[in-house]
C-alpha positions in Angstrom: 0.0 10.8 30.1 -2.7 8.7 28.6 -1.1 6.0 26.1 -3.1 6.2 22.5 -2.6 3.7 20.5 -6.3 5.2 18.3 -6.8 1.4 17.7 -11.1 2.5 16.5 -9.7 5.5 14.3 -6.6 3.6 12.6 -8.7 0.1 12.6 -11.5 2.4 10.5 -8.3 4.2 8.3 -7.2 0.4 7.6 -10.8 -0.7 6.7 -11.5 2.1 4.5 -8.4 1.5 2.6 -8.8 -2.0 2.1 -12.1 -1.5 1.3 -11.0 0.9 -1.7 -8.3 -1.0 -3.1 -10.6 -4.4 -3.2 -13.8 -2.6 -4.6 -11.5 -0.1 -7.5 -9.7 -3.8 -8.2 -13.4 -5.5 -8.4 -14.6 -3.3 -10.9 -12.0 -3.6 -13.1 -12.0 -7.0 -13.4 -15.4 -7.2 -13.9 -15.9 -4.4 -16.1 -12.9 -4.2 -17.9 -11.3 -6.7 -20.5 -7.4 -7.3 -19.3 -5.8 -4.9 -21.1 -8.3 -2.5 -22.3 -7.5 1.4 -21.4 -9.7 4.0 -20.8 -8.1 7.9 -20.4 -9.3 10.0 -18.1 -6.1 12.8 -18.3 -5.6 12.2 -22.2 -2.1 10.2 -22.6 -1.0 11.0 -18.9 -3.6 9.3 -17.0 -5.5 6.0 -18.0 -7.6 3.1 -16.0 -6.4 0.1 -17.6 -6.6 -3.0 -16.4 -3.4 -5.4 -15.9 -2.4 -7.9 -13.8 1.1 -8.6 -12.6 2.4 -12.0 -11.2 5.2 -10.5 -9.6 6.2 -7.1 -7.2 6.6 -3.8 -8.2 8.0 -3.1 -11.7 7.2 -6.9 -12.6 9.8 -8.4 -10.6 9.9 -11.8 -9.4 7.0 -12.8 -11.8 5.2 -15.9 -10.5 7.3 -16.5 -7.2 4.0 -16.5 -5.2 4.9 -18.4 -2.4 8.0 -16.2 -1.5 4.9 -13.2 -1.5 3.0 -15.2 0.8 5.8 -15.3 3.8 7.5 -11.9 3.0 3.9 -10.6 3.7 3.2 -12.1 6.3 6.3 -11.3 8.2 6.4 -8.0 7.3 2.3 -7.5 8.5 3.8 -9.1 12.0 6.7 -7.1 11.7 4.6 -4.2 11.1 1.7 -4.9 13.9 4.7 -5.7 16.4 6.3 -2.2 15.5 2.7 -0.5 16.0 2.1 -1.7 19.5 5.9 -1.2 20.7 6.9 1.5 19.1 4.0 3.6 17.8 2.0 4.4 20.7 1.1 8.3 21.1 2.8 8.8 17.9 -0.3 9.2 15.3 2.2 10.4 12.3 3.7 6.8 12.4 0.7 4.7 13.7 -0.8 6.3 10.1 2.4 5.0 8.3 2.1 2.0 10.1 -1.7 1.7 9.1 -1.2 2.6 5.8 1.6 -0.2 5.1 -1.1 -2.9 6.6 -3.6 -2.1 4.0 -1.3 -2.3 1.0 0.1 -5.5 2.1 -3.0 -7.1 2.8 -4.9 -5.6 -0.5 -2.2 -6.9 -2.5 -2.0 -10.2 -0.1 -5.4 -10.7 -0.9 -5.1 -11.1 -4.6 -2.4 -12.8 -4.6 -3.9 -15.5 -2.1 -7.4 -15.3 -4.5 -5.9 -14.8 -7.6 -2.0 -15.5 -7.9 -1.9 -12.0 -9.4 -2.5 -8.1 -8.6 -4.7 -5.9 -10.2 -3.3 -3.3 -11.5 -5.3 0.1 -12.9 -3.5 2.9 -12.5 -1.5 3.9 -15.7 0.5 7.1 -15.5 2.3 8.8 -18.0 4.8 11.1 -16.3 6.4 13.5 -19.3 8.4 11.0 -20.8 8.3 8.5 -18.6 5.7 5.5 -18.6 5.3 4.9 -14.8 4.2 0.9 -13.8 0.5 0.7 -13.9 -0.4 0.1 -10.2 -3.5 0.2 -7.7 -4.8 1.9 -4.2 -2.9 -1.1 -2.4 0.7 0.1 -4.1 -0.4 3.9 -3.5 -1.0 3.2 0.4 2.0 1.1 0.3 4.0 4.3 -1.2 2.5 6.8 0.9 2.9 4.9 4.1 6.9 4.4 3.5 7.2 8.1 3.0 5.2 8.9 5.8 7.2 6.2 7.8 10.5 8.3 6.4 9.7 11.7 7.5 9.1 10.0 11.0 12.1 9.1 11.2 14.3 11.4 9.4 12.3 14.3 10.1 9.5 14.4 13.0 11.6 12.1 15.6 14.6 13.3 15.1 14.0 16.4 17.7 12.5 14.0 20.5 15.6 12.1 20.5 18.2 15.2 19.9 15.9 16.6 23.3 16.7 13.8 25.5 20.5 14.1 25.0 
């Protein structure tokens, strides 16, 4: 059997991602006062643009250096796990993908600003959900992604070679 690793189709996923996050993040700033809200769903869906110092849910506000080497071992962490582990598996080389271009969409404010943008303002029936951006949705998606792997998908290759 033929070893994929889809490095033109997952390199394009990654680029398009990135891509996304930095241009959505772009406008904001330059079209939007910090702060300012705009609804698009009434009161359960708003652009507004905030910046956050820290990770997700404002946590460890301003410890920037700490972000810099947490990302960048995870990112080798996470290109180490695609080329040993991933190969011929496209569910997890996605995940895999996915997790890159958060980390690096978020790496690269961080690095240029020593802050994320942050757009994405939910209102979820009661509950005011962090305002957040593509990078933190590809981030989310590809952990879930990564989880049914594991939990779900993988779990009968490695029940059929006992």
């Amino acid at each position: 059997m033929k070893t994929s690793y889809r490095i033109i189709p997952m390199a394009i996923l990654a680029i398009f991602l990135l891509g996304l996050d930095q241009l959505t993040k772009f406008l904001v700033v330059t079209g939007m006062e910090e702060g300012e809200s705009i609804p698009v769903l009434g009161k359960y869906l708003a652009i507004t643009s905030h910046r956050n110092s820290g990770a997700a849910w404002g946590m460890l506000q301003g410890q920037m250096i700490f972000f810099y080497i947490i990302t960048v071992i995870v990112l080798v962490i996470l290109v180490y796990v695609y080329f040993k582990e991933a190969k011929n598996n496209l569910l997890l080389q996605i995940a895999i993908v996915m997790l890159v271009a958060g980390s690096l969409g978020n790496f690269i404010d961080r690095i240029l600003f020593q802050e994320v943008v942050d757009f994405v303002d939910v209102l979820l029936i009661f509950y005011d959900f962090p305002i957040f951006n593509v990078a933190d949705s590809a981030l989310t998606v590809g952990v879930v992604l990564m989880l049914v792997e594991f939990f779900f998908m993988g779990k009968g290759e490695k029940d059929a070679g006992n």
